[in-house]
C-alpha positions in Angstrom: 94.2 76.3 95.1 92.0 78.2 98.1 90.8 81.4 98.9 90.9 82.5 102.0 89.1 86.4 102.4 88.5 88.8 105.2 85.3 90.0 105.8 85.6 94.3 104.4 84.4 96.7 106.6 83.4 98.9 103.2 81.1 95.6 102.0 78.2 97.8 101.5 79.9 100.2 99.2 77.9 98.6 96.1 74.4 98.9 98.1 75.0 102.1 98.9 75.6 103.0 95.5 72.1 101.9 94.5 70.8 105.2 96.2 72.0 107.5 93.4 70.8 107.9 90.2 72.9 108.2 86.8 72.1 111.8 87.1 73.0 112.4 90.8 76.8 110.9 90.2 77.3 112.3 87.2 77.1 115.8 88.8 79.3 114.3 92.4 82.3 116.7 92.1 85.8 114.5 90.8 87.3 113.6 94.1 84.1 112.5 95.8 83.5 109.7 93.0 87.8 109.0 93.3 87.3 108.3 97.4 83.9 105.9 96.9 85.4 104.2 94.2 88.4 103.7 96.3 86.8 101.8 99.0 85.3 99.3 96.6 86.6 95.6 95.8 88.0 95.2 92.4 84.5 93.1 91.4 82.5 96.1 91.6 84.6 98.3 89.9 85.2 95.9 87.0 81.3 96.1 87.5 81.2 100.0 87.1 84.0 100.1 84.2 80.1 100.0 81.7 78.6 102.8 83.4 80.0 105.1 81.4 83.2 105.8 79.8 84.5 108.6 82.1 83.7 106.1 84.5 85.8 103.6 82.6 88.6 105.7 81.9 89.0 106.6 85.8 88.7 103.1 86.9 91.7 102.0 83.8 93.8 105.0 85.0 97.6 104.0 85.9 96.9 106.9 88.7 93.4 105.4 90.2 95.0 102.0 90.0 98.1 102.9 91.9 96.0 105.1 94.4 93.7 101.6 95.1 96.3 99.8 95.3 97.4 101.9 98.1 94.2 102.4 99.8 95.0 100.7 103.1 90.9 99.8 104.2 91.3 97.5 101.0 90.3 93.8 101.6 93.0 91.2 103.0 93.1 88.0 101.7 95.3 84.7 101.8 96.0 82.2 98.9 96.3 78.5 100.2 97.3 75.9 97.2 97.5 72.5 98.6 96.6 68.6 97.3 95.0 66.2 98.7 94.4 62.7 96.8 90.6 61.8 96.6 89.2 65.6 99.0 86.4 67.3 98.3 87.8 70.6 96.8 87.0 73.8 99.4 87.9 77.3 100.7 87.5 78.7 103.9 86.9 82.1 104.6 88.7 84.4 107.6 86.7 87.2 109.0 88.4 89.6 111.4 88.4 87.7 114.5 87.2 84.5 113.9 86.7 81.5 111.8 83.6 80.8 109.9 81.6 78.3 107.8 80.4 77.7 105.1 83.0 77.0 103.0 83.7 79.4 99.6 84.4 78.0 96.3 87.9 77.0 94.7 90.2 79.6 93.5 90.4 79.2 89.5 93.1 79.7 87.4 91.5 80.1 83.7 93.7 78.8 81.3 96.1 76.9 83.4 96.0 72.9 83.5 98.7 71.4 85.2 99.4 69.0 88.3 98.8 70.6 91.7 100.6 68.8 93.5 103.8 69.9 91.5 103.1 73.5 91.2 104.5 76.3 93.4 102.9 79.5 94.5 105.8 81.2 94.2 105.5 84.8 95.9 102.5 87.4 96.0 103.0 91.3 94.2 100.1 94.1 94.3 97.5 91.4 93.8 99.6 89.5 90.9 100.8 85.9 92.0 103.4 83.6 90.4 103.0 80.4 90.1 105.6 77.7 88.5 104.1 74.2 87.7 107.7 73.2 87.6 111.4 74.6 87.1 110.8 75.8 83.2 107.2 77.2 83.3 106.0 80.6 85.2 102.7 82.4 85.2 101.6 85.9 86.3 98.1 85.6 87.6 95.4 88.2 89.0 92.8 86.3 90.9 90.7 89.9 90.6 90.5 90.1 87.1 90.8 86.9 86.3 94.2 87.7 84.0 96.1 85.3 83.3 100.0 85.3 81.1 102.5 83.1 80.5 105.6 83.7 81.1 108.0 83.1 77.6 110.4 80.4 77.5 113.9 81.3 78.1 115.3 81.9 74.4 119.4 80.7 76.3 117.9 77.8 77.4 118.0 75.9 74.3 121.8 77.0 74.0 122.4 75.0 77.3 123.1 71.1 76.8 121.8 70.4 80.2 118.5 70.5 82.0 117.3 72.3 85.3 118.8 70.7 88.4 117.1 72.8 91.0 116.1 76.6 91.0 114.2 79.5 92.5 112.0 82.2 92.2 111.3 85.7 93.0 108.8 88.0 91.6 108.7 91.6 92.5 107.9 95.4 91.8 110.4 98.2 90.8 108.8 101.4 91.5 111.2 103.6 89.7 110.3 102.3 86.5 106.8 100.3 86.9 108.0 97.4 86.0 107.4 93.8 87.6 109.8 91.3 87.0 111.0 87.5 87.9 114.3 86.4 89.0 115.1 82.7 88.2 118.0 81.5 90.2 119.0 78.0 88.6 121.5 75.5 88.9 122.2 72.9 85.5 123.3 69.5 85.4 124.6 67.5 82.3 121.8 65.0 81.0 125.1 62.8 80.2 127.6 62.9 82.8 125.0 64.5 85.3 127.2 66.4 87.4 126.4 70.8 87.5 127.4 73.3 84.9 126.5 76.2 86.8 125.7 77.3 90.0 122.8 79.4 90.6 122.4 81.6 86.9 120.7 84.7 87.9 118.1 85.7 84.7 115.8 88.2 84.6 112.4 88.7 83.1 110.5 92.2 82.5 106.6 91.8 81.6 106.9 94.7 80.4 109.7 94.5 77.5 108.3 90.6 77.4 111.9 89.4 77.5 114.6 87.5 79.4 118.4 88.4 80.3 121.1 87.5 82.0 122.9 88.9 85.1 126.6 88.1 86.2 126.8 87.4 89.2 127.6 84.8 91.7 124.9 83.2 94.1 125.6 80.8 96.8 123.9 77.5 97.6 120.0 78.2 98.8 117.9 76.3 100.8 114.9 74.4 99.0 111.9 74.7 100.0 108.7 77.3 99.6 109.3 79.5 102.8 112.7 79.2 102.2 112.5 83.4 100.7 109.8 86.5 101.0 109.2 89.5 99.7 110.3 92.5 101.5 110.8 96.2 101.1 111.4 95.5 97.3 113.6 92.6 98.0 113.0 89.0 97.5 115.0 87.3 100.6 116.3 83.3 100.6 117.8 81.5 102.8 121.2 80.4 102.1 122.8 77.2 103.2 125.9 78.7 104.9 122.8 80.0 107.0 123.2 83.6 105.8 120.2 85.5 104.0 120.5 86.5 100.7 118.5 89.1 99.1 118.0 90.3 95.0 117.0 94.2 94.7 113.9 94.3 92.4 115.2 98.0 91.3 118.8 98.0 91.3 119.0 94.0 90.3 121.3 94.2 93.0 122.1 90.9 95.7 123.0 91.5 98.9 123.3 89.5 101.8 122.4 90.1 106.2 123.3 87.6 108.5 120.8 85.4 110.2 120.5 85.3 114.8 124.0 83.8 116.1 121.9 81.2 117.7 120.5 79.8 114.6 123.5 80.3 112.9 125.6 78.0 115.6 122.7 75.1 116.3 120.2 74.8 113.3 121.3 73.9 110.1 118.6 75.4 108.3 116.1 72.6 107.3 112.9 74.1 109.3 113.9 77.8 108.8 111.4 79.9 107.2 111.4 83.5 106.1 107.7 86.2 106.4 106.5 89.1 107.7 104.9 90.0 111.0 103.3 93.2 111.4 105.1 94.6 108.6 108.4 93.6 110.0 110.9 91.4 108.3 110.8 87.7 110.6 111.8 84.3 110.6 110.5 81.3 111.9 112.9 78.1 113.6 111.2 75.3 114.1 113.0 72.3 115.8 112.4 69.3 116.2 114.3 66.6 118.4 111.8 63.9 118.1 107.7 64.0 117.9 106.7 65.3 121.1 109.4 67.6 121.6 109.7 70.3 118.9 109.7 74.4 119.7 109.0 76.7 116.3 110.5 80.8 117.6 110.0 83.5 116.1 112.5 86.0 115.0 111.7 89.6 114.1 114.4 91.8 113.1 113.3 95.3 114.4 115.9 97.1 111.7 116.0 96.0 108.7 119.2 95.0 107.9 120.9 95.6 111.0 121.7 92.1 112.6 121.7 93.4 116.2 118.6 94.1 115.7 117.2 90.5 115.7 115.2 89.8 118.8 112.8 86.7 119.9 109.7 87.4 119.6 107.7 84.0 120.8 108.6 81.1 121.5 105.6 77.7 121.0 105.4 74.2 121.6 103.6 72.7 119.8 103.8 69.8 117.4 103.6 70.5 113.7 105.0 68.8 110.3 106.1 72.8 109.2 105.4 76.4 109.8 103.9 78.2 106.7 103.6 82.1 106.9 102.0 84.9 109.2 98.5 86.3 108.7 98.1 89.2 111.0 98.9 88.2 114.7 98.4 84.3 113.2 101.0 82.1 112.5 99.5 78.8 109.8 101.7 75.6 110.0 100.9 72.8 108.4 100.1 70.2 111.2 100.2 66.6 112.0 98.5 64.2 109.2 98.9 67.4 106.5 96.0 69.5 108.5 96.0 72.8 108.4 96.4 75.0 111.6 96.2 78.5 112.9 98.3 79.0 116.0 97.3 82.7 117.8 100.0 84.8 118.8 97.8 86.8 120.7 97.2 85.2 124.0 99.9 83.3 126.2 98.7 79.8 125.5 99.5 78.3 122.4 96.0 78.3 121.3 95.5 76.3 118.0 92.3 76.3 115.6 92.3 73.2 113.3 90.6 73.3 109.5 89.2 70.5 107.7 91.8 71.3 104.9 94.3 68.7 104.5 97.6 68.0 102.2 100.1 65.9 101.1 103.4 66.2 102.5 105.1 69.6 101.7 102.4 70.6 99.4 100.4 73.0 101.1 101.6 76.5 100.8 100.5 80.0 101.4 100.8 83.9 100.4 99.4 87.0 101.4 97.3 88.5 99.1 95.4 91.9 98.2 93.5 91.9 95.3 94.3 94.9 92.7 93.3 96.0 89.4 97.1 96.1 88.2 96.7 94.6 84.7 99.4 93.0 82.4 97.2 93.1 79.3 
């Protein structure tokens, strides 16, 4: 797994700090010490927790943490998790308007031993990541802190005579009771006869009452495939195969469902459709492909969420790539020929490309937005 980081504006924060005594902050009124500590990464104030414990206290506040969280100058970052048989492990870091060297170290995940290649980033919540090493296992992980908890087995599963078939994830916020959560979709099929018992069981998990439940309700056939869903407004989005969207309300535990462009939903039967944001607004990516050299990935935004009409074409490249990935900014990351990873600019009316020395295996590259918190599940 890589980390990708923007260069922060507020990086000399920490230096600056170095020019007051112990004395001199102790007597900086209360909401002078809240709006430094605010611009600082979540390093240095894990750093400053020991300076003293009204210092400590702020800094492990549910009402600072929110407020950081919030803090828009924050540092951006991406999360890139590919494999590559036999590569030297590296990171590459992103600065505001360009591209530099040298590479930064490996992302890593204390704790956690299992086979990249396998494993899925799963979706990206106020700096807490989910990652499944395969269709029974999840893990809530803050790169930040360095927090890492597993996710308890499912105590209906062994109640089940069958195994997983094929299942998703979605991990999300509720803000009306503080509460993340992860929704496992999951279909089951008969280790005997091997035909499916179920279509799609809905269960929920709450880290904080540590515990697993059911929800009744019926989900249709999704589309496999990592940016096959996304996080959005509260919602986690898939694609469905009938080439609608369907959506699960982190708050209400609700699903829903919005209809997709008519013209993907007459020509494209949804293999190469991908769901992200762009510029805050909910998009979708198309990419076709009729044979190597002539392919076309456009991009859908919809301008009002929810509101089909409100779908409009946003860009339209040609260029030749094995899949798109997500959105960064005014960037959109595919996953190019031979498994390289590329940046294709949205900015400028070529289809300018940038090309990294980061290569995967087929299909197992994947990336999710990222801002670091100090939201911690211990």
């Amino acid at each position: 797994m890589y980390l990708l980081k923007l260069s922060s504006p507020h990086s000399n924060y920490p230096a600056a700090l170095n020019y007051f005594s112990e004395e001199t902050m102790a007597d900086l009124p209360e909401d002078l010490l809240i709006q430094i500590l605010l611009n600082l990464p979540v390093k240095s104030l894990v750093r400053f927790r020991c300076v003293s414990k009204h210092w400590c206290n702020l800094i492990r506040s549910p009402e600072f943490i929110n407020m950081h969280l919030d803090h828009e100058k924050r540092d951006e970052t991406i999360l890139v998790k590919r494999f590559h048989k036999g590569a030297a492990e590296t990171s590459l870091p992103l600065h505001a308007d360009k591209l530099l060297d040298p590479f930064l170290q490996n992302l890593e995940i204390p704790g956690l031993d299992f086979v990249v290649a396998e494993s899925i980033l799963q979706s990206s919540c106020n700096g807490l990541i989910c990652i499944s090493p395969d269709h029974k296992n999840y893990y809530v992980f803050n790169p930040a802190l360095h927090e890492l908890k597993q996710i308890p087995t499912r105590p209906f599963d062994a109640a089940v005579a069958s195994k997983p078939f094929i299942g998703k994830v979605g991990f999300g916020f509720d803000p009306t009771t503080n509460h993340y959560k992860v929704v496992s979709l999951e279909k089951f099929e008969d280790d005997k006869i091997n035909i499916p018992l179920r279509c799609f069981q809905p269960r929920i998990y709450n880290l904080s009452t540590d515990s697993w439940r059911e929800i009744d309700d019926e989900i249709p056939s999704l589309i496999d495939g990592p940016y096959s869903q996304v996080l959005f407004k509260g919602r986690c989005h898939w694609v469905a195969n009938h080439m609608s969207i369907f959506s699960f309300d982190f708050s209400t535990e609700v699903f829903g469902v919005m209809e997709l462009p008519d013209p993907i939903l007459l020509e494209n039967n949804g293999e190469y459709t991908s769901l992200s944001v762009l510029n805050q607004s909910f998009s979708l990516i198309q990419h076709a492909e009729d044979n190597r050299h002539d392919q076309r990935t456009d991009i859908w935004v919809m301008e009002e969420y929810g509101v089909k009409e409100s779908w409009a074409k946003y860009y339209s490249i040609q260029f030749a790539i094995d899949r798109p990935l997500t959105f960064w900014n005014d960037i959109l990351f595919v996953q190019g020929r031979y498994g390289r990873l590329v940046s294709l600019s949205l900015c400028t009316t070529e289809d300018e490309a940038t090309a990294f020395p980061i290569f995967a295996e087929d299909f197992t590259m994947e990336i999710v937005n990222y801002r670091e918190s100090l939201v911690s599940f211990k």
